[in-house]
C-alpha positions in Angstrom: 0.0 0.0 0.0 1.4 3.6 -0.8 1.2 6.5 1.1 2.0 9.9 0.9 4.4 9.9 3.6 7.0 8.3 1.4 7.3 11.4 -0.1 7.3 9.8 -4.1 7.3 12.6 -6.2 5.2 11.2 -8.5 2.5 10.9 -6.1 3.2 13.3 -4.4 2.4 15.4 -7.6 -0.7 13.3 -8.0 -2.2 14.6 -4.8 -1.1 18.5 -5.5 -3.1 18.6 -8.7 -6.7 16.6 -7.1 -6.0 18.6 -4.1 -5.8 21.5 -5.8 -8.5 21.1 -8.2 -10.9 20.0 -5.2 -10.2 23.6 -3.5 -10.9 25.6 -6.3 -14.5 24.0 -6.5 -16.0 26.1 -2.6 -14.1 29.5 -2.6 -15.1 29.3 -6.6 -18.6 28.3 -5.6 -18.9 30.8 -3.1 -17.8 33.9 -4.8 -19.5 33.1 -7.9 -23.0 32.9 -6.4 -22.4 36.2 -3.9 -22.1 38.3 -7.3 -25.4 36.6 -8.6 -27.0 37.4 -5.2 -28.9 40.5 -6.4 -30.4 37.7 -9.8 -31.4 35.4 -6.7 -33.0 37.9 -4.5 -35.0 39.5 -7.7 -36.3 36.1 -8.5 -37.4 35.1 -5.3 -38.1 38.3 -4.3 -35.8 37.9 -1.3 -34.5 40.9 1.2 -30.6 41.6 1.8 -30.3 39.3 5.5 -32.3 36.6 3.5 -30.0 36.5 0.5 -26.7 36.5 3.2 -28.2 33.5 4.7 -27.1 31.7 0.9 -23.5 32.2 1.6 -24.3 31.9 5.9 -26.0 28.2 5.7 -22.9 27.0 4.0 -20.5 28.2 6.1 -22.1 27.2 9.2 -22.7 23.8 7.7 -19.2 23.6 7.2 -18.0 25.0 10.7 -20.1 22.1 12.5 -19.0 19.0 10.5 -15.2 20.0 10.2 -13.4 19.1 13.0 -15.6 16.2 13.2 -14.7 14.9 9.8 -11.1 15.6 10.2 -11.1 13.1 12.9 -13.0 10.7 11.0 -10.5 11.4 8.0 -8.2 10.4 10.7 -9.7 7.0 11.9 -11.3 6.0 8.4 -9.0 7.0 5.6 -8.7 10.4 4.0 -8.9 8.9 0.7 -12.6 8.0 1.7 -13.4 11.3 3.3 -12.4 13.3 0.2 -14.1 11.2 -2.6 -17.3 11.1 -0.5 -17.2 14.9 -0.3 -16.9 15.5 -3.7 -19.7 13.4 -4.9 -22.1 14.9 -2.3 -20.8 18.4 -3.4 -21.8 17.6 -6.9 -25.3 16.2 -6.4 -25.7 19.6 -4.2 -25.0 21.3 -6.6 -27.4 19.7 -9.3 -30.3 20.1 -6.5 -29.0 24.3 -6.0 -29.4 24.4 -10.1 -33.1 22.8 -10.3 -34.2 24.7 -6.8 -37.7 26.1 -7.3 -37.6 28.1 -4.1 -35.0 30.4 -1.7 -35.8 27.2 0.7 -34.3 24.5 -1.3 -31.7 26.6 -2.2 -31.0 27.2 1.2 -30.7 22.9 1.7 -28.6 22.6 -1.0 -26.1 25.3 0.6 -26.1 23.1 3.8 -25.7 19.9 2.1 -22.5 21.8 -0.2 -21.3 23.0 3.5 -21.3 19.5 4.5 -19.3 18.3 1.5 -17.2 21.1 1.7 -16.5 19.9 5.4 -15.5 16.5 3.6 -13.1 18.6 1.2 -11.4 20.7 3.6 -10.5 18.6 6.6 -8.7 16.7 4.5 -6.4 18.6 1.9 -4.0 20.3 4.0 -3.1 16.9 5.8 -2.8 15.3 2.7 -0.2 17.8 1.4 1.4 18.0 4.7 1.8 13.7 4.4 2.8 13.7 0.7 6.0 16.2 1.0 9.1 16.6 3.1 9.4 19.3 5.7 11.4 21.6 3.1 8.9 21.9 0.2 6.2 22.2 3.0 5.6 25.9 2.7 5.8 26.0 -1.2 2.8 23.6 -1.8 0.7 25.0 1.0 1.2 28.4 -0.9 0.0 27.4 -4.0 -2.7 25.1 -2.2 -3.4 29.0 -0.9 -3.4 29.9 -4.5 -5.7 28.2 -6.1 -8.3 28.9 -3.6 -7.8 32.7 -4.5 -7.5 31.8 -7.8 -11.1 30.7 -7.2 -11.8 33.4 -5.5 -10.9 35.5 -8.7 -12.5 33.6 -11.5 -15.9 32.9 -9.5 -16.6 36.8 -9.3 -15.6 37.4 -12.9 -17.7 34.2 -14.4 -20.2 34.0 -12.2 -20.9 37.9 -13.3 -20.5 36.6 -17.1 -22.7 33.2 -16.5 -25.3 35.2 -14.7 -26.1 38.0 -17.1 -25.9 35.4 -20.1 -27.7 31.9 -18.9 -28.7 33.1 -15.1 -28.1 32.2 -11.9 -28.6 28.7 -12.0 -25.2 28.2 -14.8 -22.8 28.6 -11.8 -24.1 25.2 -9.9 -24.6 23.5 -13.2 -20.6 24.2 -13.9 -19.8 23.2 -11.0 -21.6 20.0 -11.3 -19.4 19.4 -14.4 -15.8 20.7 -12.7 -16.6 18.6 -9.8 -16.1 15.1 -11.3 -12.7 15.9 -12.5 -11.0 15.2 -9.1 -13.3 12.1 -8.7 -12.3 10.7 -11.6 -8.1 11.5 -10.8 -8.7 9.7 -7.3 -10.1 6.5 -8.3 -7.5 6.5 -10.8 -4.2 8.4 -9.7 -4.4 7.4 -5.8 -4.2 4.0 -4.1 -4.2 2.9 -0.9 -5.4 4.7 2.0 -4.5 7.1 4.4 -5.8 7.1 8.4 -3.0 8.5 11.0 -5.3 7.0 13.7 -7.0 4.1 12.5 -8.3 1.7 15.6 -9.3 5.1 18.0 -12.7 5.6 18.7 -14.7 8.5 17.2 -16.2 11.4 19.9 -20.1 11.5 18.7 -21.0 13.4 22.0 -18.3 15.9 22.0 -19.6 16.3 18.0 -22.8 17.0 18.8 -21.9 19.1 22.0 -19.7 21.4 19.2 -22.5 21.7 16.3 -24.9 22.3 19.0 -22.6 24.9 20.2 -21.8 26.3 17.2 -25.8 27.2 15.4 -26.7 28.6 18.9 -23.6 31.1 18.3 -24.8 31.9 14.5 -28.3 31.9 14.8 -27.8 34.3 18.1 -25.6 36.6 16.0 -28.2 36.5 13.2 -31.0 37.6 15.7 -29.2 40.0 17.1 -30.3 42.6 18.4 -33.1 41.1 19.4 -33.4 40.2 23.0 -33.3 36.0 21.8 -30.5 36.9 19.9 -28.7 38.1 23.2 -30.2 34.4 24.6 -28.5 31.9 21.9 -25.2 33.9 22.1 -25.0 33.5 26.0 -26.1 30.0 25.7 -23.6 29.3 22.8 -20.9 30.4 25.6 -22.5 27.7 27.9 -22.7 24.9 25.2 -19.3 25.3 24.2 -17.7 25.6 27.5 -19.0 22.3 28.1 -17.5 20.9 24.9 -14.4 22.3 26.3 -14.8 20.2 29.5 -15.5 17.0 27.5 -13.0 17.3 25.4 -10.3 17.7 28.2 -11.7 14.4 30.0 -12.6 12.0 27.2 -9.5 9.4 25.4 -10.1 10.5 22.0 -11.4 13.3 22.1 -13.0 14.6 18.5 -10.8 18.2 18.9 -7.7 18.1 21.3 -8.0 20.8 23.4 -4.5 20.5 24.4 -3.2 21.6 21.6 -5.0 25.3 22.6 -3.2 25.1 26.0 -0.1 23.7 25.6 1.1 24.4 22.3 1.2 28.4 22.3 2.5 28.6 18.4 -0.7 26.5 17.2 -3.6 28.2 19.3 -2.3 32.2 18.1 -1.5 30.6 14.7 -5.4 29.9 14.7 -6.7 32.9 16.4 -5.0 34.9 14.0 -6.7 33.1 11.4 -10.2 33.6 13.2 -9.5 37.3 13.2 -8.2 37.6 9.9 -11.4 36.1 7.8 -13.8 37.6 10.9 -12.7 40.9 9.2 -12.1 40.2 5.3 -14.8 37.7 4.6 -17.7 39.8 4.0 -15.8 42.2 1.7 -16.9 40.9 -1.0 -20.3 40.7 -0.3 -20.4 44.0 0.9 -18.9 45.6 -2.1 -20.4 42.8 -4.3 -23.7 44.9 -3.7 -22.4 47.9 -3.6 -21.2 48.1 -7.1 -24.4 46.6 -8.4 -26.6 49.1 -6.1 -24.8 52.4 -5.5 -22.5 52.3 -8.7 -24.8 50.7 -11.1 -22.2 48.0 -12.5 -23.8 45.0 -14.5 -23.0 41.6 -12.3 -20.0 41.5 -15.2 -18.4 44.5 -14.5 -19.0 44.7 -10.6 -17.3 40.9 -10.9 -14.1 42.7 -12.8 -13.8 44.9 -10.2 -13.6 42.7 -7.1 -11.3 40.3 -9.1 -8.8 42.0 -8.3 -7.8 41.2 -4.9 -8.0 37.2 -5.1 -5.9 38.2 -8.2 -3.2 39.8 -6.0 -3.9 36.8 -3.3 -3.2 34.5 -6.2 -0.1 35.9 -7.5 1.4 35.9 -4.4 0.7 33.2 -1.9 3.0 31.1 -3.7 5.6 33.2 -2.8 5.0 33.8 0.6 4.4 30.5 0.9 7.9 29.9 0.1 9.8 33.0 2.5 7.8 31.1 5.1 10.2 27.9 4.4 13.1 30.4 5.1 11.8 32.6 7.7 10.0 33.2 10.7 6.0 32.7 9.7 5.0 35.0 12.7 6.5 37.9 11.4 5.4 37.7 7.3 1.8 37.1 9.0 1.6 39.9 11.3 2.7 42.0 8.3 -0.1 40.6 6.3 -2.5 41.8 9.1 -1.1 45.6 8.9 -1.9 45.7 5.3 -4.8 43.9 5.7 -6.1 46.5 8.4 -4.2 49.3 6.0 -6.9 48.0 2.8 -9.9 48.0 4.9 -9.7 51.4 6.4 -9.3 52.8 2.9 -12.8 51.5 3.1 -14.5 52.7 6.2 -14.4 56.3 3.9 -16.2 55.0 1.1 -18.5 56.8 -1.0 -20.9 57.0 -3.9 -18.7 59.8 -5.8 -15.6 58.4 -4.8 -13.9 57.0 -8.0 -13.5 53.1 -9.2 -10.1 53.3 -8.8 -10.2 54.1 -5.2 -11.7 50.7 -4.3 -9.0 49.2 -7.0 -6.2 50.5 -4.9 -8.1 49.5 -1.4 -8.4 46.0 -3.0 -4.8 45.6 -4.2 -3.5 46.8 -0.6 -6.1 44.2 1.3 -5.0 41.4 -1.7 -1.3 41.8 -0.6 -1.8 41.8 3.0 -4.0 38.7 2.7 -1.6 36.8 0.6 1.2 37.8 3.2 -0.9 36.4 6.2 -2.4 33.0 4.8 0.3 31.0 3.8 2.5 31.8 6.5 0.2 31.3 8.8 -1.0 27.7 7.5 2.6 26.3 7.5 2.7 27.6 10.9 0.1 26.3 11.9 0.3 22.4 10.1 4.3 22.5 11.2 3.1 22.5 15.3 1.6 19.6 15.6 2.8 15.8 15.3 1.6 13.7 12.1 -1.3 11.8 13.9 -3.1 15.2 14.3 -2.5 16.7 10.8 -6.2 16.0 9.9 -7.7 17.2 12.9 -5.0 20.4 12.5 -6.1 21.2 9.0 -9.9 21.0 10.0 -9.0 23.0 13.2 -7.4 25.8 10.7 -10.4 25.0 8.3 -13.0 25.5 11.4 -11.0 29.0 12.0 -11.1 30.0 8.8 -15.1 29.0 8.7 -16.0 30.8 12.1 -14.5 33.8 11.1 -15.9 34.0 8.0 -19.7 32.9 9.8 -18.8 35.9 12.3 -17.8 38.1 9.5 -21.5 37.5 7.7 -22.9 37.7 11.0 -21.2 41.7 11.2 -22.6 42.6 8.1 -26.3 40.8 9.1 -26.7 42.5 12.4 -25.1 45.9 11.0 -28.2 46.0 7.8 -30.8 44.6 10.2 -30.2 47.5 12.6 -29.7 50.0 10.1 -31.9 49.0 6.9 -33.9 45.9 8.4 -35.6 43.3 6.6 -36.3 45.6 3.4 -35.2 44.8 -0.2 -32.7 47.3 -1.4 -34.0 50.2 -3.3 -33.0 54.1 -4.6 -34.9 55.5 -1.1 -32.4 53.4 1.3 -29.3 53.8 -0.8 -28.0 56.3 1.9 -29.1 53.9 4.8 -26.8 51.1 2.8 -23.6 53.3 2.4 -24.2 53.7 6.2 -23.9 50.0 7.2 -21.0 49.2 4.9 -19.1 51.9 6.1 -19.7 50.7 10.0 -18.8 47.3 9.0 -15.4 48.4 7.5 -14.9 50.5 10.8 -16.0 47.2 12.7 -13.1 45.1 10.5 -10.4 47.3 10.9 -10.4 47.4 14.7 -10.7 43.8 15.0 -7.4 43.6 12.2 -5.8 45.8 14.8 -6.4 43.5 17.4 -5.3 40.4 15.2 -1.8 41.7 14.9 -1.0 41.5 18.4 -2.4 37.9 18.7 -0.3 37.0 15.2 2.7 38.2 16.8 2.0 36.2 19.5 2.0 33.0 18.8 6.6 33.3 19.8 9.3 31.7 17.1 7.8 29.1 14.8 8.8 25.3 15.5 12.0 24.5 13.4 
């Protein structure tokens, strides 16, 4: 039986390129349908909270099952985990392209968020296992890559699919795309992969930690209503007794210890919390913006935002590399100055400001981005032994996915208190410009903030 830890290039290559091509599928997904949003809400006649609850579901779908499946990657077989994933991302997708109502659309979002859980938990371990120490960093970055390169495309031909075929193109292309890496697997990858086959899976902690988890984003949906106050505070409850499981039971589905003993690994994943808590919703943000206060077609507002997964693309790589060479902590807490740098050039947004003043705000945030996220993976996949690279990459993953749920959540709250549940029309524009630039105020200060916990996290593990 091979496995990737023998480090054969050959296969080693084999797993880059499905890897690869199975990350590109969600970020391209996601940022594909966010600039079809306003098609989907004037079909269904849907308001702005309803029509962030299609990128929302997903994302919380994704948070509850990833830690869980990474440590069912870990007992079962990656191999499994990944191929199951991408087959029950492409039949969600089929049911998202045929969906009749905002309600089915919002199942098949959860059902791609559970697949997406499948994807995730697993790629980063599998790189990890499949190369030495050395070129670590360098496939990571372009791991990193081609999820921004997803990240570019899906704005720019999801703009193009919608204004020529609709809405409904994007899932039926990705319903095509995603049988590529099934086919690759069942023919480029044999054997199996499972760290710790034998241990026993945590179902209580599991459901303990989802539990946890929807009370947290369904409180911060409600918010600020006085049950939205109610499911935060008993989020808080749930999840410190997931903390107390986890600490007491063998094998526990997320090692808490990890968090308290190994300093580099819990600020390497705080940082990441911080980072996508206050980046995330850019894109949606501005992804209406263009559409509703600059009057772009979905094609053009799609060119626009292109061009920071651009920059993020271009990049990563290379940082991805200099964090082979040198200290991770200190090219990621540079990435979170620009990062806060980009998004105050956004808190003074305007209708009369210029196009090329969100271009330059873009390239700045782009940079700092791709100068945080690479660096910080290999920090993070580098402090931990091999038995927990799964659980590790889903820990990362779940980061990642909170931050992005909390960064949703921001821009929720912010248009429910200022606009409420009212479609977007000429008569609120002001109201709008209002929320987006409090949400760029709220995603500065918590960048500011997620420099001091980058820096941190002390010298990175050698």
């Amino acid at each position: 039986m091979q496995h990737p830890d023998q480090h054969n290039p050959q296969h080693a290559t084999s797993v880059l390129i499905i890897t690869c091509i199975s990350s590109f599928l969600t970020p391209f997904n996601g940022s594909s349908i966010n600039i079809a949003l306003p098609s989907i809400g004037s079909e269904f006649t849907a308001d702005a909270i309803t029509l962030s609850w299609i990128a929302t579901s997903f994302l919380l779908a994704t948070a509850i099952f990833m830690v869980p499946l990474g440590r069912l990657a870990d007992i079962y077989g990656m191999k499994k985990m990944i191929v199951t994933g991408l087959i029950v991302y492409i039949f969600a997708a089929l049911l998202a392209a045929i969906a009749n109502s905002i309600m089915l659309l919002l199942v098949a979002r959860v059902i791609q968020g559970i697949a997406s859980a499948m994807i995730s938990s697993t790629s980063s371990a599998l790189l990890v296992l499949a190369f030495p120490l050395k070129q670590r960093g360098r496939v990571l970055g372009i791991n990193v890559a081609v999820v921004y390169v997803g990240l570019s495309l899906g704005p720019f031909v999801g703009g193009l699919l919608t204004q020529a075929l609709g809405w409904r193109s994007i899932f039926w292309l990705i319903t095509v795309l995603g049988i590529i890496p099934v086919v690759m697997i069942f023919w480029l990858l044999k054997g199996e992969w499972a760290a710790a086959r034998g241990e026993k899976f945590d179902l209580p902690g599991s459901i303990i930690y989802g539990l946890g988890l929807v009370a947290l984003i369904w409180g911060f949906s409600a918010l600020p209503d006085w049950t939205g106050f109610a499911a935060v505070a008993l989020s808080i409850i749930i999840l410190g007794v997931f903390v107390k499981w986890e600490l007491k039971v063998k094998s526990p589905a997320l090692d808490i210890k990890h968090f308290i003993i190994n300093r580099g690994f819990a600020f390497a994943n705080l940082a990441a919390l911080i980072n996508y808590a206050a980046t995330y919703a850019v894109t949606f943000l501005l992804s209406l913006y263009l559409q509703y206060i600059k009057g772009l077609p979905p094609g053009n507002a799609g060119l626009v935002i292109l061009v920071m997964p651009v920059i993020q693309a271009v990049f990563s790589p290379i940082t991805g590399r200099l964090s082979d060479r040198f200290d991770p902590r200190l090219l990621a807490s540079t990435g979170m100055a620009l990062t806060m740098a980009g998004l105050l050039l956004l808190v003074f947004l305007d209708g009369s400001l210029p196009l090329y003043y969100i271009i330059i705000s873009l390239i700045v945030l782009g940079l700092g981005f791709a100068l945080f996220s690479s660096p910080n993976t290999n920090s993070v996949m580098s402090s931990v032994n091999r038995e927990s690279l799964a659980v590790a990459s889903a820990t990362l993953g779940t980061m990642r996915l909170i931050g992005q749920m909390l960064s949703m959540g921001t821009a929720m709250l912010v248009l429910a208190v200022i606009i409420g549940h009212t479609p977007i029309t000429e008569t609120i524009f002001p109201q709008f410009e209002l929320s987006v630039k409090i949400c760029f105020g709220i995603f500065t200060v918590l960048c500011f903030g997620g420099i001091f916990a980058s820096m941190a996290r002390g010298q990175a593990r050698r």
